[in-house]
Structure formats: structure tokens, C-alpha cells
N, C-alpha and C positions, 0 to 999 in steps of 0.2 A: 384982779382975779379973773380967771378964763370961764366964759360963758359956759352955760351947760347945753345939752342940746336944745331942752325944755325950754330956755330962756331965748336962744335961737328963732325957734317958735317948728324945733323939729318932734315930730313924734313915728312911732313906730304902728303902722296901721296894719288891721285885724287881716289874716292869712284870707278873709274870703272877700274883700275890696281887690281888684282888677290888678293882673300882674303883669308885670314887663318878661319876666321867665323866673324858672326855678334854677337853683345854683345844687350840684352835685359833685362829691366825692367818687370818684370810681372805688367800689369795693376790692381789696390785692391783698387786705390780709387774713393769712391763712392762719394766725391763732383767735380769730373772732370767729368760725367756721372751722373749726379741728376737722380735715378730711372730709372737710364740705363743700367748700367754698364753690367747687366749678359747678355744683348743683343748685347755687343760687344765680345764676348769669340768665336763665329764660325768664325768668317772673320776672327779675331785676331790667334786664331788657326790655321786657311787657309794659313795666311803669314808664320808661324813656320813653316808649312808641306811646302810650296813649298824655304824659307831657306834650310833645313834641307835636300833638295835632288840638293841641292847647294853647301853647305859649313856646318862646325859644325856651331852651333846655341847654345850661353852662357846667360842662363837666369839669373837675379839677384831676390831671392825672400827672403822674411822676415824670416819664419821661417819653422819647419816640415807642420804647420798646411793648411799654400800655397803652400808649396812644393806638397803636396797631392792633394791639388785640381786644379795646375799647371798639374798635370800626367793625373787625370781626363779627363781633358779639352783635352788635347793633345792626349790622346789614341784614346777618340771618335773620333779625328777626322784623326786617323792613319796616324799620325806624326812618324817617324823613331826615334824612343827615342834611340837610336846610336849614331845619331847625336849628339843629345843634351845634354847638362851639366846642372845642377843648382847651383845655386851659394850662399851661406848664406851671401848676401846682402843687408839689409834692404833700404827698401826709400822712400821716401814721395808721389812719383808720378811715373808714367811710361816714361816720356821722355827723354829716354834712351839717342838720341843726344846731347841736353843739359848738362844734367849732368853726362854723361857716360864718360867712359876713352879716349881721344883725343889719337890716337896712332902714335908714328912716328918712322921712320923707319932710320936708319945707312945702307945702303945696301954694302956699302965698307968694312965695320966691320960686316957686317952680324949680327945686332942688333937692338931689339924695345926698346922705352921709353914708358913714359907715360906723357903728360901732363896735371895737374890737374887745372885748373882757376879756379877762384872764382864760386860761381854759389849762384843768391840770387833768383832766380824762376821769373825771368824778371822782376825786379826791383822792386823784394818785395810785387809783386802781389800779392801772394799765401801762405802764411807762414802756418804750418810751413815749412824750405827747408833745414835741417838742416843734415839729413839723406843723402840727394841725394847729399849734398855738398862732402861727402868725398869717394862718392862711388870712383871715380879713382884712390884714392891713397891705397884704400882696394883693390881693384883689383893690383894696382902694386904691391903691398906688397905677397899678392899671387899668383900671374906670376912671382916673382922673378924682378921686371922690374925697370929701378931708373924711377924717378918721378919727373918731374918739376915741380914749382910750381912760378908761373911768379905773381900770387898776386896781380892780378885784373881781375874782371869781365868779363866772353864771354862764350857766346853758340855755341857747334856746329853747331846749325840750321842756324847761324846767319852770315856764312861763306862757301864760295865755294872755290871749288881747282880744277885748270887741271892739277894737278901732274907734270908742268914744268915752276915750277917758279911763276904762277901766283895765287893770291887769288883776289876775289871778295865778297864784302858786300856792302850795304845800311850805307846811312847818320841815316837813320830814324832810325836804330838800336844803330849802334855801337858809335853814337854821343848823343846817347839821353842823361838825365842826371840824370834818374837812374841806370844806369850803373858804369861808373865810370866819378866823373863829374870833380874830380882833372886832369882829363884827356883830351888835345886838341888832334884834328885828328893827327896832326904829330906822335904824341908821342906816341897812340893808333896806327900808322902803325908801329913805331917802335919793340911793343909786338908783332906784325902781322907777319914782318917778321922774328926778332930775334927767337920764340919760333916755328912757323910751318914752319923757314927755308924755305921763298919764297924769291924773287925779287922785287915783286911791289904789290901792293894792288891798286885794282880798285874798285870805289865807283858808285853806282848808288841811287836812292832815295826812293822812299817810298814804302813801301807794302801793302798785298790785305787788305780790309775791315774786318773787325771780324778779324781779327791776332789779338791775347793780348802781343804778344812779340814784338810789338813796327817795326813790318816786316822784321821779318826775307827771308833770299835769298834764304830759302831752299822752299817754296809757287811762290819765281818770277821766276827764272834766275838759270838754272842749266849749265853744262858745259858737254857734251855727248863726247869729247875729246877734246886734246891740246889747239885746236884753234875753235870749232864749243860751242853754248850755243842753247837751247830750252828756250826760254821768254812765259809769258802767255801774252794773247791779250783780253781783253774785245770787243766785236765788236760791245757791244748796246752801243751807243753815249750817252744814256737817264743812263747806268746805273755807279753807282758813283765809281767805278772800271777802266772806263774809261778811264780819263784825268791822272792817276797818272800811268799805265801800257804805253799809251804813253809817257811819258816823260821817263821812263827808257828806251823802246826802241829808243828812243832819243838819251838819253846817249849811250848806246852799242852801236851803229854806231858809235858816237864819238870814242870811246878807244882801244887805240893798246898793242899790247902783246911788250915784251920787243923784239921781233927782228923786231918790227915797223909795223907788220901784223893787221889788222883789221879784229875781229870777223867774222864768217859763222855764221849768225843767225838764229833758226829755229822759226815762230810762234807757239805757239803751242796754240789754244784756253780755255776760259776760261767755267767749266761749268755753266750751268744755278745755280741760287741765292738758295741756298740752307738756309733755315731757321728752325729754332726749337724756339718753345713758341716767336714769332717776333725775333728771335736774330742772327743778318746774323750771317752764322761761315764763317770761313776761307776754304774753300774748293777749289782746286786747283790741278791740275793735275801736277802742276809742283812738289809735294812734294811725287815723286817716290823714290823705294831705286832702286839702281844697286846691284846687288851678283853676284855670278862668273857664273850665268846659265841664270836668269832673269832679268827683269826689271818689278818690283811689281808695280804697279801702282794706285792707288785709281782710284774709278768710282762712279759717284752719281745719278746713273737711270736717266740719261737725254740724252737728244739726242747729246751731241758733246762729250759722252764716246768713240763709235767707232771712231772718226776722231781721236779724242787724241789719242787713241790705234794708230790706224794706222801710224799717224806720229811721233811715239816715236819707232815703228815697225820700220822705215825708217830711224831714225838716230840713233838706235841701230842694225845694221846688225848682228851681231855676236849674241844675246841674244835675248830671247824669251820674251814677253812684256804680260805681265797677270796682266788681270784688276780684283781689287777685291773689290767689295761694301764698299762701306765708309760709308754711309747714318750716320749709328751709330757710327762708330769711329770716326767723325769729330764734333760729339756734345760736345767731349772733348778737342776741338779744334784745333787736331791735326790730320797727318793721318800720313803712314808708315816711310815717310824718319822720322818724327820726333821722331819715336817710335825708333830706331835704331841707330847700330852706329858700322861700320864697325873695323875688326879687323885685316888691310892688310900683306899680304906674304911680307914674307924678299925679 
């Protein structure tokens, strides 16, 4: 029978341990951005530049003809093209997390994998998704890297790690049943731990409003080290964000780490309702990336941008916290941690 990573003695470490670079899709499609899209290219650029004086930054783009207007973009806005690689990877959409390379690390053996899942664009939302399926194993195949291929469905937005044994996700996700429905929880923690090699998976439940990915954990509940998480809070009782942001904080007081420790929880608020043509989006301070210098943060011109700043400021000591307008990249219903997808140091 074929080893799993786990047994390997591979595991998948927490996005704020030291990275080799971040891995990106160039944004190209114009039905994620209906008559938006060229309005997301400066802020999107803006995260490349403040990567890029971080760590290297690996873009995945279609062909010469983005490649060229990839450089464009990027020069205006005096990005360190040093840093940068591009990568002849084609794909249907920009959500690099999801359908990007899962990387996990052997640090005994001083070795990366790659783990490739399923990827059907959240349960066949969005077709086609046929391109972004196999970007992680073209990327192993050209890093030299072996490749697992565990052969069922999961996003990386759709999962948290403190780099010591524990992962966290939602029921709302990872139990939906477009997913994978031949699948009960057990069996689903069983891929959880075997392939990103943790200890125990903790479950919390539903996510924010306008998520199309069924709530993923990368919009609630992040993890700022081993044993501390930053949650988003709704604080208007009237608004329907509410009653489901309490009951997770609910849950996390409930759940202990495996040496029996109970969460440091930080609030972190949620912004004001952020809408396009009536369509709440998902907007959320919680779907920050970590790099090895910042902490990138979406901001949506409203007034609980500074507070969020500040206390993401507060439980990242060590790293610089820069907020960068979403307004428009969240019309695609995603903002930076979703756009990304770290590449960690042996």
C-alpha cells in the first residue's frame, strides 16, 4: 500500500513559518469582474510589489500575450521584476489558494511535495475548471517535486493550520455535498490528517454572507500562531452575519489543542456591508495573506479598516500590517489570502 504524506513524516506548515515565495495566478477572467476587471490590476499589482520586497513571487500565466501585459502592469507599478518568475501555466481563474500547489515540507529529509486534490471550482459552480485542476501537478513536475494525489475534492481556502499538529475548517464547507458526498466527516478527517500530516482537525460552522465557496475558514478564523486565532465579529445584531459569526465563536471557546490548551482568541471586526449591483460580497478582514515581512490585508473604505489594521498590528508583532483597498477585488468575490498560496522554507 502507498505511503501517505503523514507516514512520509511530511506535513503541511502554518502560512506564518518562513517562506521560499508565494505562488500566483494572474487575474484574465472577465466573468469573475463583470466590466471590472482592468479596475482590479493597481491594488493587485500593489500586493505583487509589497510580496516581491518579501520573498520571490511565482506567477502562473497563459501564454506570451499575458506574459506581456503581466510585465506592463507590474513595471507601472515598480515591482522588483528580480523577484519575480512567470510561469507557462494556464487557468481558468485567479484563485491561486484553491487550485494552486498545497506544499508540504519533510524537514528531517530536508524535502518539498506537492499535494494536488481534486479541484471542481466549489462544487461545480463555475465551469469550466479544468485548466486550474492540474496546475499543481505542472508545477510539481517542474520543481522536480513528487506529487500526491489523495483523489478527492478540497480548497486551500477551505482549511487552517498552526503548523503544530492542528488543522481547522467549517462543517459548511468541507461536509457540503458538492464536494465530495461519497464522503462522511470521519473519513474526510481521515484525507485531513493522512495528506497535510496533522493530529486533529477542528470543526467550526458556517461562513460569512456572499461566500460562493459554501464558507470557507480563510473569510472566519485564521490562526496568528500555535495556539492564538483572530475570528471576525459582526457587532450589528440586525445584521445577518450575526448569529452565525457567534456560534463559531461559540465553538472556539469550546475546542482544545491536542496538549488540552484552549484557544487565545482575538476579535477582530467585521467591515461595513459591502455591495455591488445589490449583491452582498464576501468581504472580510479575516482573508489576510502572512509573507515573511507583512501581513497584506484587504481594506473596504469604511471605518472599522483602522481598528482591523490595528489589531492584526497587535497579534502580529513581528510583521508590518498594510491595508490595501479591496473595493474592487472583492467584486470577484475573493480578496488576497484567496488570490495566493504560499511556498514555505525547508
Amino acid at each position: 500500500m502507498t505511503q501517505t504524506p503523514k507516514q512520509l513524516g511530511y506535513h503541511f506548515p502554518a502560512e506564518f513559518e518562513k517562506h521560499d515565495s508565494t505562488w500566483l495566478s494572474w487575474p484574465h477572467k472577465e466573468a469573475s469582474w463583470p466590466g471590472k476587471i482592468e479596475s482590479i490590476y493597481p491594488a493587485y499589482s500593489f500586493f505583487v510589489k509589497m510580496l516581491a520586497q518579501s520573498e520571490k513571487v511565482n506567477i502562473n500565466v497563459a501564454d506570451e500575450g499575458m506574459k506581456a501585459k503581466v510585465l506592463e502592469h507590474l513595471t507601472k507599478a515598480n515591482v522588483n521584476l528580480s523577484q519575480v518568475q512567470l510561469h507557462p501555466n494556464p487557468t481558468n481563474d485567479a484563485w491561486c489558494r484553491d487550485h494552486g500547489p498545497a506544499f508540504l515540507v519533510n524537514r528531517k529529509e530536508k524535502k518539498k511535495a506537492i499535494i494536488d486534490w481534486g479541484y471542481n471550482a466549489w462544487g461545480g459552480k463555475y465551469p469550466p475548471f479544468d485548466l486550474d485542476d492540474v496546475v499543481p501537478t505542472r508545477i510539481g513536475k517542474d520543481l522536480g517535486l513528487h506529487v500526491f494525489n489523495p483523489g478527492i475534492v478540497m480548497e486551500g481556502g477551505s482549511v487552517e493550520f498552526n503548523g503544530a499538529g492542528t488543522l481547522m475548517t467549517t462543517t459548511a464547507c468541507l461536509l457540503n455535498k458538492n464536494r465530495n458526498p461519497h464522503l462522511n466527516q470521519k473519513q474526510i478527517e481521515e484525507y485531513l490528517v493522512s495528506f497535510y500530516g496533522v493530529e486533529q482537525v477542528l470543526w467550526i460552522g458556517d461562513g460569512i454572507v456572499g461566500d460562493d465557496t459554501d464558507g470557507h475558514i480563510d473569510d472566519i478564523t485564521r490562526f496568528t500562531n500555535e495556539d492564538t486565532v483572530v475570528t471576525v465579529i459582526e457587532e450589528d445584531k440586525s445584521d445577518e452575519n450575526y448569529r452565525p459569526l457567534q456560534e463559531n465563536l461559540k465553538e472556539l471557546k469550546k475546542l482544545r489543542l491536542p496538549n488540552g490548551k484552549s484557544l487565545n482568541i482575538i476579535e477582530l471586526p467585521m467591515p461595513s456591508k459591502v455591495l455591488y449591483e445589490d449583491q452582498r460580497l464576501p468581504a472580510s478582514y479575516a482573508n489576510f495573506y502572512i509573507c515573511n515581512k507583512f501581513v497584506i490585508v484587504p481594506t473596504f473604505q469604511c471605518k472599522n479598516d483602522p481598528k482591523a489594521l490595528q489589531i492584526l498590528h497587535t497579534a502580529f508583532p513581528k510583521h508590518e500590517v498594510v491595508g490595501i483597498d479591496s473595493v474592487d477585488i472583492i467584486w470577484g468575490l475573493g480578496s488576497f489570502h484567496c488570490l495566493s498560496q504560499q511556498e514555505p522554507m525547508i
